[in-house]
C-alpha positions, 0 to 999 in steps of 0.5 A: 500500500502507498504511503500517501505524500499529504494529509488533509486534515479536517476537525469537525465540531456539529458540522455534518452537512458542511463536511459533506460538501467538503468531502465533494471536494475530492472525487475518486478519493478512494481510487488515489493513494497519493494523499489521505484525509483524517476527519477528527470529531471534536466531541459533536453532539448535533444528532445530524452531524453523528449520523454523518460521521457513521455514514463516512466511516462505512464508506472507508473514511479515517475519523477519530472521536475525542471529547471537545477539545478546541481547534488547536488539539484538534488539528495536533490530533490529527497531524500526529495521526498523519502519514503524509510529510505535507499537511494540508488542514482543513476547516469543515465548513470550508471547500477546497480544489483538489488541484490546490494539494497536487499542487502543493504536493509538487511544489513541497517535492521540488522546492525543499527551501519552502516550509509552507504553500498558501493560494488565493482563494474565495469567500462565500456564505454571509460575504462573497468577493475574492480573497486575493492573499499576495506575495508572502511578506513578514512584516505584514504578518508581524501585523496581522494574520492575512493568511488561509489556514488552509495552507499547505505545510511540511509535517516536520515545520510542525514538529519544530514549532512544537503543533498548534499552540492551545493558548493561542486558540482565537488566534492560533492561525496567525500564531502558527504562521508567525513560529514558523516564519520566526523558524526560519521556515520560507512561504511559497506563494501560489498565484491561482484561486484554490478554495472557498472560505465559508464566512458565517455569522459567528465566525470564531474571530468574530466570536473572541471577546474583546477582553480575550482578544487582548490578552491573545495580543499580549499572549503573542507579543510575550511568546514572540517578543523577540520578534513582535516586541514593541521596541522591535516594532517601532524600530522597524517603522522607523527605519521602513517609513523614515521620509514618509511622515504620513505614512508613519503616522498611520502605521503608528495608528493602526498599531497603537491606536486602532479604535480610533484609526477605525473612526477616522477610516469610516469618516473617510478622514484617512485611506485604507490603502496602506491597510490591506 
């Protein structure tokens, strides 16, 4: 039997018929041995959900059943479980292009220098419209998650940064993203539309409690201050906008002040353009 190249790696809290459109995603899976897909049920309870679970175990599925962990246990689960060297994760309300983990398969194979593969993709649900990602840039990273968790990575930048970081959890994304950048891990960008981000009125993100969202903040500047720091931060303004006043003063806004750059945003006082 083939050891599959990669693993798409899928949790599953009460989202049964999600899954289902998922998992349409991949014909002819059962015909293939070049990647495999691990479903874990984080602990669901939602009766339609259960009755999916067992259609797809009958059907030769991987599922594992653990009691409600959280996203970020969740995926470690099932990359542990993983035999692909590639992990492709997966959220179960998304859709995603089969093509997105050939390609990422042949990209992983042929360029070793690059620890992640991440493309553009679409929004759909409650907000429609293309998200178009961009070449990787760390700076803008160091200021906000702009990547897909659907993102391509190698098992072993995984291991090195120690999995998903459950104290990250609301931002465990953009935390992950950010260790193996921080790692020295190298981000290949994939200029093609290949899946579809499902955006649902409770959102996780949007779900994240204002008083939570800051101590995620203060969480992540004290896991990575080397890097994340104010110090650090400011220096590298200083030097990256040093001429350009205006500029500067926005970064400084959007850094230290965001409520009130959000009020000036709205009141069309300032552009967003250096903000996306």
């Amino acid at each position: 039997m083939n050891i599959p190249k990669l693993s798409v790696i899928v949790p599953c809290y009460n989202q049964g018929d999600y899954l289902l459109e998922l998992i349409a995603c991949f014909p002819g899976y059962h015909q293939q041995g070049i990647y495999e897909i691990i479903i874990v049920d984080d602990g669901s309870s939602d009766e339609r959900t259960l009755v999916v679970f067992a259609q797809l175990e009958k059907e030769g599925y991987h599922i594992i059943h653990q009691t409600n962990s959280g996203v970020c246990v969740t995926r470690n689960v099932a990359i542990t479980a993983a035999k692909g060297k590639y992990i492709l994760p997966v959220d179960a309300d998304d859709k995603v292009s089969v093509q997105f983990v050939y390609d990422a398969i042949d990209i992983l194979d042929t360029k070793p220098e690059y620890a992640v593969v991440y493309a553009n993709g679409e929004y759909f649900g409650s907000k429609s419209g293309p998200w178009n990602v961009g070449k990787f840039n760390l700076q803008q990273l160091m200021l906000w998650n702009y990547l897909h968790s659907g993102s391509a990575f190698r098992k072993i930048a995984w291991e090195n940064v120690n999995g998903y970081d459950p104290k990250a959890n609301g931002l465990e994304d953009w935390d992950f993203w950010l260790s193996i950048a921080f790692n020295g891990g190298k981000f290949y960008y994939l200029d093609k539309s290949l899946f579809d981000y499902r955006v649902l009125p409770n959102s996780a993100i949007r779900s994240v409690t204002s008083e939570k969202f800051r101590k995620l903040l203060d969480y992540l500047e004290e896991k990575h201050n080397s890097f994340l720091g104010v110090e650090h931060l400011s220096d590298h303004f200083a030097q990256k906008f040093k001429g350009n006043k205006k500029l500067w003063l926005k970064m400084l806004l959007k850094v230290y002040f965001p409520k009130y750059l959000e009020k000036l945003v709205k009141t069309k006082k300032i552009d967003t353009v250096y903000f996306t």
